[in-house]
C-alpha positions as CSV (number, residue, x, y, z in Angstrom):
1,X,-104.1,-45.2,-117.1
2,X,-101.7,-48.2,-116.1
3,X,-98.9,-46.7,-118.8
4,X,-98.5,-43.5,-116.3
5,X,-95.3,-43.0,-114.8
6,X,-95.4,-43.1,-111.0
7,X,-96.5,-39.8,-109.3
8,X,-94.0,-37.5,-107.1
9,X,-96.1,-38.6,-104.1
10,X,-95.6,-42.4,-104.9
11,X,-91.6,-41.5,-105.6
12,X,-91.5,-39.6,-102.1
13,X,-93.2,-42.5,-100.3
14,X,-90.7,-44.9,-101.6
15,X,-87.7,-42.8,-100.5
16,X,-89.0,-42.5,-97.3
17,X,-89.4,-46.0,-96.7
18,X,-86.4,-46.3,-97.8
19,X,-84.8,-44.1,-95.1
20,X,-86.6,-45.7,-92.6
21,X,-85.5,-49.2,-93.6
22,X,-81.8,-47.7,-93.6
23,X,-82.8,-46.7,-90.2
24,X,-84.0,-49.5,-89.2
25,X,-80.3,-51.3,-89.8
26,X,-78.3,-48.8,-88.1
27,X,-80.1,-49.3,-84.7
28,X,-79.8,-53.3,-85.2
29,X,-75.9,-52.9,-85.6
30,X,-76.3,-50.9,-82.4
31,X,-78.4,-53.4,-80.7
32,X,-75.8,-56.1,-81.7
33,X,-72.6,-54.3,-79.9
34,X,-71.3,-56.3,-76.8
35,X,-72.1,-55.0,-73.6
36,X,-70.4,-55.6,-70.2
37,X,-72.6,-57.9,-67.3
38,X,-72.5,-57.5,-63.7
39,X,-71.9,-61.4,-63.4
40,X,-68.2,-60.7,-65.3
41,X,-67.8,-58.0,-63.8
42,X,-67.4,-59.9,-60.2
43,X,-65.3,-62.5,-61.8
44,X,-63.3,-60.2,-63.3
45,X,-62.4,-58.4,-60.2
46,X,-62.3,-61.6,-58.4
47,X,-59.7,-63.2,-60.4
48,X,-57.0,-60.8,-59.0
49,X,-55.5,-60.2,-62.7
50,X,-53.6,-57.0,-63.4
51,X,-54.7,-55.0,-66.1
52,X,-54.2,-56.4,-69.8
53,X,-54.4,-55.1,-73.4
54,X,-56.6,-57.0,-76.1
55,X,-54.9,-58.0,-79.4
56,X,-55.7,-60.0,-82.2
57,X,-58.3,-62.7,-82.7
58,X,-59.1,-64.4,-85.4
59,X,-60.5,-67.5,-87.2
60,X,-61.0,-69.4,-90.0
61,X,-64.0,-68.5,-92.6
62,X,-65.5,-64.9,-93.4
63,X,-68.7,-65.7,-90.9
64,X,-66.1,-66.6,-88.4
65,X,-64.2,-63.5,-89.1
66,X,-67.1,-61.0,-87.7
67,X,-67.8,-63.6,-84.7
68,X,-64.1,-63.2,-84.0
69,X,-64.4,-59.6,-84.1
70,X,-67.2,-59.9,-81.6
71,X,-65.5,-61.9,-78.9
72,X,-62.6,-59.6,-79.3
73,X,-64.8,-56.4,-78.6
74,X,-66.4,-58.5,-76.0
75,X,-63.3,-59.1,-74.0
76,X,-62.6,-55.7,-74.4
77,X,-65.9,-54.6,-73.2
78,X,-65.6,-56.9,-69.8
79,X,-62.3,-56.1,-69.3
80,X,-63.1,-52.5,-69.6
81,X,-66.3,-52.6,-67.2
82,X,-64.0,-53.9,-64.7
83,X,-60.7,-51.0,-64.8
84,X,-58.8,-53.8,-66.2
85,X,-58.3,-52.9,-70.0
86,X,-54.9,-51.1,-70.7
87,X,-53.9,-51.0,-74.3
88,X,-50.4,-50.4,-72.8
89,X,-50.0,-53.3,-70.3
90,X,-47.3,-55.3,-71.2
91,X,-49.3,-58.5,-70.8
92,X,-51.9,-58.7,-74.0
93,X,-54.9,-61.3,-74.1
94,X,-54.6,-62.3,-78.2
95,X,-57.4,-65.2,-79.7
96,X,-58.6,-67.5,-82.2
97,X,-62.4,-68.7,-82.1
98,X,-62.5,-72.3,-83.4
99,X,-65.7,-73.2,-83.6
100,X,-69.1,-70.9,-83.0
101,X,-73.2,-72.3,-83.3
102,X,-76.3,-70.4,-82.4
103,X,-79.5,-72.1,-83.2
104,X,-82.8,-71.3,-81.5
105,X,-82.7,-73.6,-78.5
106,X,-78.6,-72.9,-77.8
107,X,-75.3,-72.5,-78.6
108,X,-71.9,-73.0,-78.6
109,X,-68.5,-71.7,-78.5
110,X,-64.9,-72.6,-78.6
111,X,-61.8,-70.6,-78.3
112,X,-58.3,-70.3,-77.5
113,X,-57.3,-67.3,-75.2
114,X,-53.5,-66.8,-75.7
115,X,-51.3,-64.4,-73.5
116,X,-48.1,-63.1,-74.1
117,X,-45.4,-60.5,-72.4
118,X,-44.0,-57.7,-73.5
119,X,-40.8,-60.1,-73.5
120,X,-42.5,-62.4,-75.6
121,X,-43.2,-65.2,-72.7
122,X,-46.4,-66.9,-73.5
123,X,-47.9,-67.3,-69.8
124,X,-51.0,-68.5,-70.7
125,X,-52.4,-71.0,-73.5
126,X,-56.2,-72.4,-73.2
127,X,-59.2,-73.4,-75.5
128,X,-62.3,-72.9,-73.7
129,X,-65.7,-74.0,-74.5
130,X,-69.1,-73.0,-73.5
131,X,-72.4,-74.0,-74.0
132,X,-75.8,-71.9,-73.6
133,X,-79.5,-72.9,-73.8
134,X,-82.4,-71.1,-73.9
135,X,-86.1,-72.0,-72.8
136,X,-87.6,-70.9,-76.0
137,X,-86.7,-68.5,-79.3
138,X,-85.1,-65.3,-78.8
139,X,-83.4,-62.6,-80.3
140,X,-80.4,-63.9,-82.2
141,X,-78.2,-60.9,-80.8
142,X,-79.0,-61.4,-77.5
143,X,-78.0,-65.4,-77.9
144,X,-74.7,-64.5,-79.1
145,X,-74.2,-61.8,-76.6
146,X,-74.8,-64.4,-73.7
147,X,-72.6,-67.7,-75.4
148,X,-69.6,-64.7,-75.6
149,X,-70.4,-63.2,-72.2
150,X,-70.0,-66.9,-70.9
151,X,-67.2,-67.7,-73.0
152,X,-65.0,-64.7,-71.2
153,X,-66.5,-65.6,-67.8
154,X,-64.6,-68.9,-68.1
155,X,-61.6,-67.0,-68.8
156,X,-62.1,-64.9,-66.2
157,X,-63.1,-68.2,-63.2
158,X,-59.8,-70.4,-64.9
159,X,-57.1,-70.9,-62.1
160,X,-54.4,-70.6,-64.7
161,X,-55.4,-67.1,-66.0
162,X,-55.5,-66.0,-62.7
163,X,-52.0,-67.3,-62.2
164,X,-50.6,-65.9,-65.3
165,X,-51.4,-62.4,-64.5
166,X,-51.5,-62.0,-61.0
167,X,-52.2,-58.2,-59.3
């Protein structure tokens, strides 16, 4: 009796829980993607800034490679939201994230936000830092979402990128 091999309807419901696991990680990779705020929004279109292109950013470490990725895409995204994204403005936003933490009662995040003409002028050179805490546990994507959305807010509120790239 226990020597048996497994029956087609045992096979099938492995396969299908299988599927729906496979599922299950495609719609958390879609839950994870960065998504543009009202509150960046404003101080995007507040800041006066013409519209810029989004290069490079990177960082140190494999982890810190995909949390790079997602500040980019973030910046994108805001920039985006607002009209101001132009992959052919001669004024591109490039980055490096130095140092990222999420735990379950905050974060943090540092970065530095580089700008450079077509002509090669670098205009503007910052690290920014931010700093997020929640009241209790949450979702781990949206945590990350809100210490990036932050992150690009302060670009967007800093005197000197709104000099750099005036309208």
């Amino acid at each position: 009796m226990f020597n048996r091999p497994p029956s087609r309807l045992l096979t099938a419901l492995v396969l299908a829980a299988a599927a729906a696991l496979a599922g299950c990680q495609h719609r958390a990779a879609t839950i994870n993607s960065p998504e543009s705020s009202t509150d960046n929004f404003q101080k995007a279109k507040a800041a006066g800034v013409r519209p810029l292109a989004v290069g490079e950013f990177n960082s140190k470490g494999d982890r810190r490679d995909v949390e790079a990725r997602y500040l980019k895409d973030t910046l994108a995204t805001e920039l985006s939201g607002a009209g101001l994204l132009d992959p052919a403005s001669n004024a591109v936003v490039e980055g490096e994230l130095i140092s990222v933490s999420i735990g379950g009662s905050g974060g943090n995040a540092m970065a530095r936000f580089i700008i450079t003409l077509s002509n090669g002028r670098v205009v503007y050179d910052r690290e920014l830092r931010t700093t997020v805490q929640w009241s209790g546990g949450g979702a781990v994507a949206n945590q990350r979402r809100e210490i990036y959305q932050k992150l690009v807010g302060q670009l967007f509120t800093d005197p000197s990128f709104k000099n750099a790239v005036p309208r």
